[in-house]
FINU-871356 format. One record per residue: x, y, z of N, C-alpha, C in turn; residue number from 1; residue in three letters. Coordinates in steps of 0.2 Angstrom, whole numbers, plus 5000, padded with zeros to 4 digits. Layout:
// residues N
+------+------+------+-------+-------+-------+------+------+------+--------+-------+
| n_px | n_py | n_pz | ca_px | ca_py | ca_pz | c_px | c_py | c_pz | marlum | lomar |
+------+------+------+-------+-------+-------+------+------+------+--------+-------+
|    X |    Y |    Z |     X |     Y |     Z |    X |    Y |    Z |    NUM |   ALA |
...
+------+------+------+-------+-------+-------+------+------+------+--------+-------+
//
This chain:
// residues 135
+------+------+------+-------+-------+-------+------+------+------+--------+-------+
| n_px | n_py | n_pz | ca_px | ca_py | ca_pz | c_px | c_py | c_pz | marlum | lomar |
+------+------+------+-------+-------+-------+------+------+------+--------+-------+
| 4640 | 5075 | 4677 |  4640 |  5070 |  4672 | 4640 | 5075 | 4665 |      1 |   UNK |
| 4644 | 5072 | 4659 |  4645 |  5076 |  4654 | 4642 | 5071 | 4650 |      2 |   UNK |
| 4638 | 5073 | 4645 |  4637 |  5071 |  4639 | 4635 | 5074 | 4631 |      3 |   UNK |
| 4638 | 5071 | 4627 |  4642 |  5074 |  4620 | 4636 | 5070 | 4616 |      4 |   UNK |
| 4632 | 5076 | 4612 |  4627 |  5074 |  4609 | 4628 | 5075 | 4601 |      5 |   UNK |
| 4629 | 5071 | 4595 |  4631 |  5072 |  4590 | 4626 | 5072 | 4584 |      6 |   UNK |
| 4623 | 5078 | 4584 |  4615 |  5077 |  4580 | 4615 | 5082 | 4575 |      7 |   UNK |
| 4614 | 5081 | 4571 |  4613 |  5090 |  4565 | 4604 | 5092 | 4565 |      8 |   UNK |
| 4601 | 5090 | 4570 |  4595 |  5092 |  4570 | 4594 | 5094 | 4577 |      9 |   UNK |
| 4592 | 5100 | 4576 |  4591 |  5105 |  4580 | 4586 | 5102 | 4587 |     10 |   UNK |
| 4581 | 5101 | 4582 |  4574 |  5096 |  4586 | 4575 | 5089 | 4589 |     11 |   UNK |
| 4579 | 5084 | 4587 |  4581 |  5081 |  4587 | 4585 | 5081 | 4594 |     12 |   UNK |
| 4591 | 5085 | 4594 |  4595 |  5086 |  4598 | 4590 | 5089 | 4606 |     13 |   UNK |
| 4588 | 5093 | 4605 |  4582 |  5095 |  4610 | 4577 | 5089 | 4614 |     14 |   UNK |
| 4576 | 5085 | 4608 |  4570 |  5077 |  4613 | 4576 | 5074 | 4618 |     15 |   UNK |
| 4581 | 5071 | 4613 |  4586 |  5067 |  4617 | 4589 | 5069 | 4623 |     16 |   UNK |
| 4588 | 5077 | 4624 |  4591 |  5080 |  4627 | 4586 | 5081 | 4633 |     17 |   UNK |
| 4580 | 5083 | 4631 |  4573 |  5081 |  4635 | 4573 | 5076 | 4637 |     18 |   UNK |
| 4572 | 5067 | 4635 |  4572 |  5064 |  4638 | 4577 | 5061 | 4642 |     19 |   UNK |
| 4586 | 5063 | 4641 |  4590 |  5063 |  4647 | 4589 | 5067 | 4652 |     20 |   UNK |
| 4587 | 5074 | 4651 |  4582 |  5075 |  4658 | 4580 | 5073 | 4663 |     21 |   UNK |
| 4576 | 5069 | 4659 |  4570 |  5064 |  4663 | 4573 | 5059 | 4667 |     22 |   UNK |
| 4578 | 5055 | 4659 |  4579 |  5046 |  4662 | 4586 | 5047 | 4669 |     23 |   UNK |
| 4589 | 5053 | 4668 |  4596 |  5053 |  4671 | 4593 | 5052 | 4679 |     24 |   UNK |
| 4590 | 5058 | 4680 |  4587 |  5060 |  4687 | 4584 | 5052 | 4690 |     25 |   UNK |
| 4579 | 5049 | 4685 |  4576 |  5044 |  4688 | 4580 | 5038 | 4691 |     26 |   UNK |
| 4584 | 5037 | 4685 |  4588 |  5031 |  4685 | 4594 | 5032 | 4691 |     27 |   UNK |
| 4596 | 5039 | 4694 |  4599 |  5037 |  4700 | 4596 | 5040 | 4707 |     28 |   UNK |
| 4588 | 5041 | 4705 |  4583 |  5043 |  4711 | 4587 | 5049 | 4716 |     29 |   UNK |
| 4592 | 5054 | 4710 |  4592 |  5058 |  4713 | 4594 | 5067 | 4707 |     30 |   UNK |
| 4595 | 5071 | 4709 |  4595 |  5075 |  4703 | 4603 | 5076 | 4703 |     31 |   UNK |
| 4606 | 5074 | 4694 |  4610 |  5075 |  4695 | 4613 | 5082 | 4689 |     32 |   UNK |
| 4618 | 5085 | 4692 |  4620 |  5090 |  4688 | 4626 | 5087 | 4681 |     33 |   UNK |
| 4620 | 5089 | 4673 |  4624 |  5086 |  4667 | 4624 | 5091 | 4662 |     34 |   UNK |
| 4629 | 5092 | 4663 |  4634 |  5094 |  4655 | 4631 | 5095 | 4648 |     35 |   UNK |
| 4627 | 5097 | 4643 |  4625 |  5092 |  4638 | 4630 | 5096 | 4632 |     36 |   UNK |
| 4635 | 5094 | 4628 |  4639 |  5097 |  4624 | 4636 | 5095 | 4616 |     37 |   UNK |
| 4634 | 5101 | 4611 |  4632 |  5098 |  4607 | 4634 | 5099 | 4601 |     38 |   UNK |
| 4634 | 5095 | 4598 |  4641 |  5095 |  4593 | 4638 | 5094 | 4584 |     39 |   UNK |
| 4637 | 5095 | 4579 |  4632 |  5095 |  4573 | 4634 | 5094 | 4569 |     40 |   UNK |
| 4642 | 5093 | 4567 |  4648 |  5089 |  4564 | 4651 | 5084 | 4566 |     41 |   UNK |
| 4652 | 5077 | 4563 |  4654 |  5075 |  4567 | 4663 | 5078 | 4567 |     42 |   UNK |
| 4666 | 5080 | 4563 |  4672 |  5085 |  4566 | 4672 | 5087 | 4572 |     43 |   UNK |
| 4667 | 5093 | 4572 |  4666 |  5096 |  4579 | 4664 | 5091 | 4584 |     44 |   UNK |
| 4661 | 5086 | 4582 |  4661 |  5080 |  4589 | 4668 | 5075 | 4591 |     45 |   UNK |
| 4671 | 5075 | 4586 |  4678 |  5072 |  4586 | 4682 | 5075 | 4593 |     46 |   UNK |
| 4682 | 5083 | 4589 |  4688 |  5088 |  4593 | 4685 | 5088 | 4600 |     47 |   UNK |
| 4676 | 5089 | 4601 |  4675 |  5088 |  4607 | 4677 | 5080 | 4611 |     48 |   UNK |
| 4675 | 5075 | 4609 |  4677 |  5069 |  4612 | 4683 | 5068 | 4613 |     49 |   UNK |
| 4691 | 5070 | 4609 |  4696 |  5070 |  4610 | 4699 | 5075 | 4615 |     50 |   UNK |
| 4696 | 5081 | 4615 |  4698 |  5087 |  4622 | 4697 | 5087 | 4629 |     51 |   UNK |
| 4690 | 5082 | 4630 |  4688 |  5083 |  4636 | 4684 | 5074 | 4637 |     52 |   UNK |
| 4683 | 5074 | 4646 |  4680 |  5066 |  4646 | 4670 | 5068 | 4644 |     53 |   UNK |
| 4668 | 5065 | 4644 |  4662 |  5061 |  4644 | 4660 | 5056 | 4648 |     54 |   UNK |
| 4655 | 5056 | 4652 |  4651 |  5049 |  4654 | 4644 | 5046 | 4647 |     55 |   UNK |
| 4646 | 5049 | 4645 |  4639 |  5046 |  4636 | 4637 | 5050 | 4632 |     56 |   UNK |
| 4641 | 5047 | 4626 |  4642 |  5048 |  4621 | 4634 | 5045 | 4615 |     57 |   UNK |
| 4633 | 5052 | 4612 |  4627 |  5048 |  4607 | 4629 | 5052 | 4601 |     58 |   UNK |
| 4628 | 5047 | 4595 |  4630 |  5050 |  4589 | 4623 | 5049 | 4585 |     59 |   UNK |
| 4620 | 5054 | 4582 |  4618 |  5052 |  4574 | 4622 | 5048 | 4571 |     60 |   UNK |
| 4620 | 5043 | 4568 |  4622 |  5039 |  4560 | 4621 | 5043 | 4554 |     61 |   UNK |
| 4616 | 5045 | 4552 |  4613 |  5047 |  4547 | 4614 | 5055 | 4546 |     62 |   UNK |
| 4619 | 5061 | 4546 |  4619 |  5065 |  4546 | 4617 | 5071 | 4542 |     63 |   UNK |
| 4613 | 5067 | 4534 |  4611 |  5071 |  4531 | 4605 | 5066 | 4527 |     64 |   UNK |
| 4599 | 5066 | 4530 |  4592 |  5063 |  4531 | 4591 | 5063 | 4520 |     65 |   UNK |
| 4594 | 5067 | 4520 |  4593 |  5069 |  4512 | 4596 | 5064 | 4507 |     66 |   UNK |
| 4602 | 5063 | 4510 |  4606 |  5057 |  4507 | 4605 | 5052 | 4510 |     67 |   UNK |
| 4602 | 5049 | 4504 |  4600 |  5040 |  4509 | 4606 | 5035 | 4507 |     68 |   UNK |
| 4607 | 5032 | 4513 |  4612 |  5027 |  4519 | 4621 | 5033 | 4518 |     69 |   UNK |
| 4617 | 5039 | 4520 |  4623 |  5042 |  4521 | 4625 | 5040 | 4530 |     70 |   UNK |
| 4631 | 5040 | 4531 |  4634 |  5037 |  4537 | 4639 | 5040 | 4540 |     71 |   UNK |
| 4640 | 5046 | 4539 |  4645 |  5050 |  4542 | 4645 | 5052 | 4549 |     72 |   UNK |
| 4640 | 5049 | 4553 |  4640 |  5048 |  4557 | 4645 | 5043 | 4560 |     73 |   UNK |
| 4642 | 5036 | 4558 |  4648 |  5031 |  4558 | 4655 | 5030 | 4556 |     74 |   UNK |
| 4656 | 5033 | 4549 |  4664 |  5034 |  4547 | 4667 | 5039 | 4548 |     75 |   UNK |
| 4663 | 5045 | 4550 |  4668 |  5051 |  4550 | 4669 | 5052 | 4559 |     76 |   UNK |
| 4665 | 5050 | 4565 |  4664 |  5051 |  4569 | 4666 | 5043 | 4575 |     77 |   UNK |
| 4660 | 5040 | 4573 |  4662 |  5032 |  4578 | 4668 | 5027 | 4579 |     78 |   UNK |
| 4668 | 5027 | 4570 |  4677 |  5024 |  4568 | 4680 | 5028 | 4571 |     79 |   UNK |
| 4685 | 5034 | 4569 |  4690 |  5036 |  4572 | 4689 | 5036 | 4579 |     80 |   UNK |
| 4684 | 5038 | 4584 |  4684 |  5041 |  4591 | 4685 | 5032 | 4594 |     81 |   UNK |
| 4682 | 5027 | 4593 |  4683 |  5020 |  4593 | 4689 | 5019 | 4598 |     82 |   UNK |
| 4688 | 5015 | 4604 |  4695 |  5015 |  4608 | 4700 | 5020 | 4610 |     83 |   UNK |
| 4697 | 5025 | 4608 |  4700 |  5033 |  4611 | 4697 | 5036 | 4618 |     84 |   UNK |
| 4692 | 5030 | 4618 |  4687 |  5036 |  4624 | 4685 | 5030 | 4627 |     85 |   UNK |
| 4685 | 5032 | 4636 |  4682 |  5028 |  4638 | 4674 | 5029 | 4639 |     86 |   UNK |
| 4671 | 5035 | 4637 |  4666 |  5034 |  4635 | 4661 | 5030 | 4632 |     87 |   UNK |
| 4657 | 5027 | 4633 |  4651 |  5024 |  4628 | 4648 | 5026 | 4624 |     88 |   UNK |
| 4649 | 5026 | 4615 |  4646 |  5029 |  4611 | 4639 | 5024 | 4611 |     89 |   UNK |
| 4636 | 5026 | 4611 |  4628 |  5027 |  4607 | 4625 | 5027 | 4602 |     90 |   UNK |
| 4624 | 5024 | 4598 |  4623 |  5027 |  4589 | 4615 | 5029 | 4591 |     91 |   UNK |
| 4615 | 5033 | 4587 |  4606 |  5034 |  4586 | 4604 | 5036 | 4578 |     92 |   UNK |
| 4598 | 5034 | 4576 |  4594 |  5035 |  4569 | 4587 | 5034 | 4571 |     93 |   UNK |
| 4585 | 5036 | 4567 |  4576 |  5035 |  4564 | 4578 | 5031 | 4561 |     94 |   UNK |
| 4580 | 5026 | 4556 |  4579 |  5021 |  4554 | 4585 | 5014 | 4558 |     95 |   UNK |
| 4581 | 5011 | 4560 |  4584 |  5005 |  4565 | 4589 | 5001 | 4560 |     96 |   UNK |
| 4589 | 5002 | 4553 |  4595 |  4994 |  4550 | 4600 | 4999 | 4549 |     97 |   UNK |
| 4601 | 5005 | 4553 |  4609 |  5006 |  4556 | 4612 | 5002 | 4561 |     98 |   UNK |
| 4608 | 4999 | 4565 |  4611 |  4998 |  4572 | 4615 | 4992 | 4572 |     99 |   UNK |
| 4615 | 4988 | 4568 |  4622 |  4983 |  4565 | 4628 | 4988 | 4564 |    100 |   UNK |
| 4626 | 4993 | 4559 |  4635 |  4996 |  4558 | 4636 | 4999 | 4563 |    101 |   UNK |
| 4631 | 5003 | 4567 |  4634 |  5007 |  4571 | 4638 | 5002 | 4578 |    102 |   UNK |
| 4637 | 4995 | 4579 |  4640 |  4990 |  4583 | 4645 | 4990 | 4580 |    103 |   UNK |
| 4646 | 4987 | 4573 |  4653 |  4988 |  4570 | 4658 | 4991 | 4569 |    104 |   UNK |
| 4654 | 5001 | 4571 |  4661 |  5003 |  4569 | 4663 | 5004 | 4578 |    105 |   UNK |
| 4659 | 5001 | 4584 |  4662 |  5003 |  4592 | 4659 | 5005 | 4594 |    106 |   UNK |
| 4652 | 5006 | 4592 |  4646 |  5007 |  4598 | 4645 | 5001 | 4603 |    107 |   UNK |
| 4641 | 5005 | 4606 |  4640 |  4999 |  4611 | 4632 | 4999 | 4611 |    108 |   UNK |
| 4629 | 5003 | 4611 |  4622 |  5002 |  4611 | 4620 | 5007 | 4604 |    109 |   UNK |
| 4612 | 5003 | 4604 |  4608 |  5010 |  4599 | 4601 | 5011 | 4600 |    110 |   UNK |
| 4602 | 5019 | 4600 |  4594 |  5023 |  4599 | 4589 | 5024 | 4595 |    111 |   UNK |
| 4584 | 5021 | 4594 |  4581 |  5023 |  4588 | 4576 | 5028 | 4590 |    112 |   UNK |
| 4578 | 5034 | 4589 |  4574 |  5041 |  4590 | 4568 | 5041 | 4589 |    113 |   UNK |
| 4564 | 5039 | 4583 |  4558 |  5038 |  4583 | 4555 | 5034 | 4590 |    114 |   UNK |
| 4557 | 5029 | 4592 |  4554 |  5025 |  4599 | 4557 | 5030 | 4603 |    115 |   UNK |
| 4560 | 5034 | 4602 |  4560 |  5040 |  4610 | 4553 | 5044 | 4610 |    116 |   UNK |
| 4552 | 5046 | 4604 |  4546 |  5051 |  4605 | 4541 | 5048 | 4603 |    117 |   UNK |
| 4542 | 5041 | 4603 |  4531 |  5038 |  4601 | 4532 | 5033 | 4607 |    118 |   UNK |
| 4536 | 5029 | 4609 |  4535 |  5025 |  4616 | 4537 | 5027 | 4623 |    119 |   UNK |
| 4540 | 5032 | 4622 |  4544 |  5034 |  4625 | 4551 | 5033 | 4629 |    120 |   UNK |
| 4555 | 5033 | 4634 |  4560 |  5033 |  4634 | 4562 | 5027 | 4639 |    121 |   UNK |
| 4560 | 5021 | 4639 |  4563 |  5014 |  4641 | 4567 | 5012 | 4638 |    122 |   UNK |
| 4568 | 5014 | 4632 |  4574 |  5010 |  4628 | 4580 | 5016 | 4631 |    123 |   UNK |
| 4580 | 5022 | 4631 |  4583 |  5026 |  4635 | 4585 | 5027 | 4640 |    124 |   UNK |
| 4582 | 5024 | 4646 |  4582 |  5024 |  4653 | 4587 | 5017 | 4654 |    125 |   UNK |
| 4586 | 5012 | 4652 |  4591 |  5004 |  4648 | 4598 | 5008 | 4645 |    126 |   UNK |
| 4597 | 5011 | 4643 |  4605 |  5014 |  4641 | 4607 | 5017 | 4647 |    127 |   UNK |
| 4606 | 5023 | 4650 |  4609 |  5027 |  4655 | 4609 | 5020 | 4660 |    128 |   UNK |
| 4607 | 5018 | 4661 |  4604 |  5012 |  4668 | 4612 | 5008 | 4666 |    129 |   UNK |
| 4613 | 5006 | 4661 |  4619 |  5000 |  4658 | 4625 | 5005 | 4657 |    130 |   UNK |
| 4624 | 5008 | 4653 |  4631 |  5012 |  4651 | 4632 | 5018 | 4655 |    131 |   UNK |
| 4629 | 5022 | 4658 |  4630 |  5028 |  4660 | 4635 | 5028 | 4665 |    132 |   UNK |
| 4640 | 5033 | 4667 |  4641 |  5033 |  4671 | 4643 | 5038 | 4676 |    133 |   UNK |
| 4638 | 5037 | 4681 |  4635 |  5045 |  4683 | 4639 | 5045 | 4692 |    134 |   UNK |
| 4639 | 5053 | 4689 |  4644 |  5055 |  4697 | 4639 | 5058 | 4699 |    135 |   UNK |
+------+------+------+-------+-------+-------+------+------+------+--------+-------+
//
């Protein structure tokens, strides 16, 4: 299983990555070998997503936390790759009134990061479990 992680934070990148860990294993009750490709531009996640396949795709929306309702996640990354990939993108943010546009620009689900590391990973385990699609 490959999966393309589109995150500029470092730590960030690391939980999601920890908790796919967790959920992948559980959700097909056996261990499986994954790929995790990580990408911190959405540039660099484009060339990645257009090079190579993916079984799930997760983007940051908000790539510069500094700039408020920046979206380059969405416009630079979700819009173009849209219909290109038979992947499942994933929008993900700490703050949830992204998850409307991230559906708009061709997500299919969304992660709110903060409920991964305070409630843990059920909203998580729901994504791999629907969208994933594991060899």
């Amino acid at each position: 299983m490959r999966v393309l992680i589109l995150e500029d934070s470092r730590s960030w990148y690391e939980d999601v990555q920890t908790a796919l860990g967790i959920v992948i294993p559980a959700s097909v009750g056996a261990e499986v070998n994954v790929e995790y490709v990580w990408a911190t531009s959405p540039p660099e996640a484009l060339k990645h997503a257009l090079s190579g396949e993916f079984d799930l795709i997760f983007a940051d929306v908000n790539m510069n936390p500094k700039i408020p309702g920046d979206r380059r996640g969405i416009d630079d990354f979700i819009k173009p790759l849209a219909g290109k990939t038979k992947a499942p993108i994933i929008c993900m943010s700490s703050d949830p009134t992204y998850r409307q546009h991230g559906y708009e620009a061709g997500a299919v689900d969304f992660l709110d990061k903060i409920a991964l590391t305070t409630v843990g990973c059920e909203d998580l385990e729901r994504i791999v479990k629907q969208h994933g699609q594991i060899k």
